[in-house]
C-alpha positions as CSV (number, residue, x, y, z in Angstrom):
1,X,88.7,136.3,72.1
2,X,92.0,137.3,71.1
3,X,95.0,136.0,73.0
4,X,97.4,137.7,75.0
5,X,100.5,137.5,74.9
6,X,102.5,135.8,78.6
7,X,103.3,139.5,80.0
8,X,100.3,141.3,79.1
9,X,98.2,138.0,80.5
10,X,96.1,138.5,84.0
11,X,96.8,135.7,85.4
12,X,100.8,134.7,85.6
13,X,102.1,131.5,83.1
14,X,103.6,129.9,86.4
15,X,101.8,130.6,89.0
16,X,104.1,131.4,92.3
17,X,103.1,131.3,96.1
18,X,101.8,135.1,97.0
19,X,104.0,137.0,99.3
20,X,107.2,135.9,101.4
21,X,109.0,132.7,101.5
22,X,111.0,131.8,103.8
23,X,114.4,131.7,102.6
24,X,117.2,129.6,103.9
25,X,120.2,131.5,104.9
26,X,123.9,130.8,106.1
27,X,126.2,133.4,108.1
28,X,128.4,135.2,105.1
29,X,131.4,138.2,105.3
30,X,128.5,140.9,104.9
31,X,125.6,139.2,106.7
32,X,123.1,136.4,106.2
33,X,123.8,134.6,102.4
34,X,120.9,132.3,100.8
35,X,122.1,129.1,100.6
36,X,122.2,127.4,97.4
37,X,121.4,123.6,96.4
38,X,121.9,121.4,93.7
39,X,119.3,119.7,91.4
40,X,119.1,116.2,91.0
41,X,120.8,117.0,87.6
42,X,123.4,118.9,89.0
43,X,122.0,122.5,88.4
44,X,122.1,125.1,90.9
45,X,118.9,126.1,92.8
46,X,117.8,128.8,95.1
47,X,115.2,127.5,97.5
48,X,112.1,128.9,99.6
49,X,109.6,127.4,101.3
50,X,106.3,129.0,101.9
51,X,105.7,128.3,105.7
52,X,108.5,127.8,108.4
53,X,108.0,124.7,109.3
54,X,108.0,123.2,105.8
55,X,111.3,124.9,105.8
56,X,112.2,123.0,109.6
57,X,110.9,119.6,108.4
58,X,113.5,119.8,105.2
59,X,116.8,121.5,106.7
60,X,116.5,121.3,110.4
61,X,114.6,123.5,113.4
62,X,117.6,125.3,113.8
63,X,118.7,126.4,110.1
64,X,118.4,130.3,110.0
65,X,116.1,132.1,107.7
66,X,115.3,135.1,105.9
67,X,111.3,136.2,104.3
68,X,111.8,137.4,100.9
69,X,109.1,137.1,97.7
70,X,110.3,135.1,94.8
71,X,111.3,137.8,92.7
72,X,113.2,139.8,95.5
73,X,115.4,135.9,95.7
74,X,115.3,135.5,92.2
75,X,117.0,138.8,91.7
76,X,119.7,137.9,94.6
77,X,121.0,135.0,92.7
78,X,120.6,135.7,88.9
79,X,123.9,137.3,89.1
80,X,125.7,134.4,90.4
81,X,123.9,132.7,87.6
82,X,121.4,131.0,89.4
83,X,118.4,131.1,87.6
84,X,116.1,128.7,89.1
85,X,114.0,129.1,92.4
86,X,112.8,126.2,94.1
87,X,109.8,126.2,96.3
88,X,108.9,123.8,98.7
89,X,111.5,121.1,97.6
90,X,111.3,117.8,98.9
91,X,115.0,117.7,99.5
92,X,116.9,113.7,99.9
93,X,120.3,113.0,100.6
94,X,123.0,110.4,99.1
95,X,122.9,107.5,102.1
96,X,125.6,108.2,104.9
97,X,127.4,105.4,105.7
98,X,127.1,101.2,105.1
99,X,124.2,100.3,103.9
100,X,121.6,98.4,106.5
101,X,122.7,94.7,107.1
102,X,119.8,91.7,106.1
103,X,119.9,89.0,108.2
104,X,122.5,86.6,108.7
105,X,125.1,89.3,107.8
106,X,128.4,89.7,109.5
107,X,129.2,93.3,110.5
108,X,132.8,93.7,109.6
109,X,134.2,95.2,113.0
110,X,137.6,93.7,112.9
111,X,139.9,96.8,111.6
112,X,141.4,94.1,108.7
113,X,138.3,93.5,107.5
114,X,138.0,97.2,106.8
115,X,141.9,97.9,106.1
116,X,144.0,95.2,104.9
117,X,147.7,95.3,104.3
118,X,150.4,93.2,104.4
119,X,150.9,90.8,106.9
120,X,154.0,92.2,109.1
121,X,154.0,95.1,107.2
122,X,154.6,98.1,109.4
123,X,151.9,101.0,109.2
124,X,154.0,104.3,109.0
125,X,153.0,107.9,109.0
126,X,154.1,111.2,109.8
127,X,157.3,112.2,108.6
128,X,158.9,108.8,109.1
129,X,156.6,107.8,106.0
130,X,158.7,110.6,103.8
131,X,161.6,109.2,104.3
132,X,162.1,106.9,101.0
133,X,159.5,109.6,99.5
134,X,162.1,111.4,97.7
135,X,164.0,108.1,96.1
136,X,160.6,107.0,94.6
137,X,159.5,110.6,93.0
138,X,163.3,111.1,91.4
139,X,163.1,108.0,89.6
């Protein structure tokens, strides 16, 4: 059997979920825009998911949302040079805030354990802190 080549094949090289997806959108000048992610390398992504609440349990019940196919998305971003088109990403977040405490560990509440200065030093701001400003940037 002789073999064919990757466009002329019957069956596709990567095989893609059939129909729409279930694109994730954000409110733009003209309209709805997809929204775009980031890779865990740092690579820009468009992503789909193929049913809505795969889509909920990633970015939220409330997150609004367009049905395209993959190609009709791909297509929408390839000129902002987004080639790639996730679907169904398990998406995870940097941790926001402190990490959890073990036992036995003191929660720093005090404000000077989270922002020392000087003792008697007076905190400025505002305009009073541009004061000497000037002196220090001329030299």
């Amino acid at each position: 059997m002789a073999e064919l080549p990757c466009g002329e094949d019957p069956e596709p090289c990567e095989p893609g979920p059939a129909g729409p997806l279930f694109v994730p959108v954000r409110p733009g000048p003209a309209g709805c825009v997809a929204r775009l992610f980031r890779t865990a390398v740092g690579g820009r992504t468009a992503v789909a998911f193929t049913t809505e609440a795969r889509l909920g349990a990633a970015l939220g019940d409330t997150q609004p949302w367009i049905r395209l196919s993959a190609p009709a998305l791909r297509a929408l971003v390839e000129p902002l040079g987004v080639g790639d088109v996730t679907v169904d990403p398990r998406l995870a977040a940097h941790r926001v805030g402190p990490p959890p405490l073990r036992p036995g560990e003191r929660c720093a509440t005090a404000w000077r354990d989270r922002d020392p200065q000087t003792a008697g030093a007076p905190r400025v701001s505002g305009t009073a802190a541009l004061v000497g400003a000037p002196t220090l940037w001329i030299g």
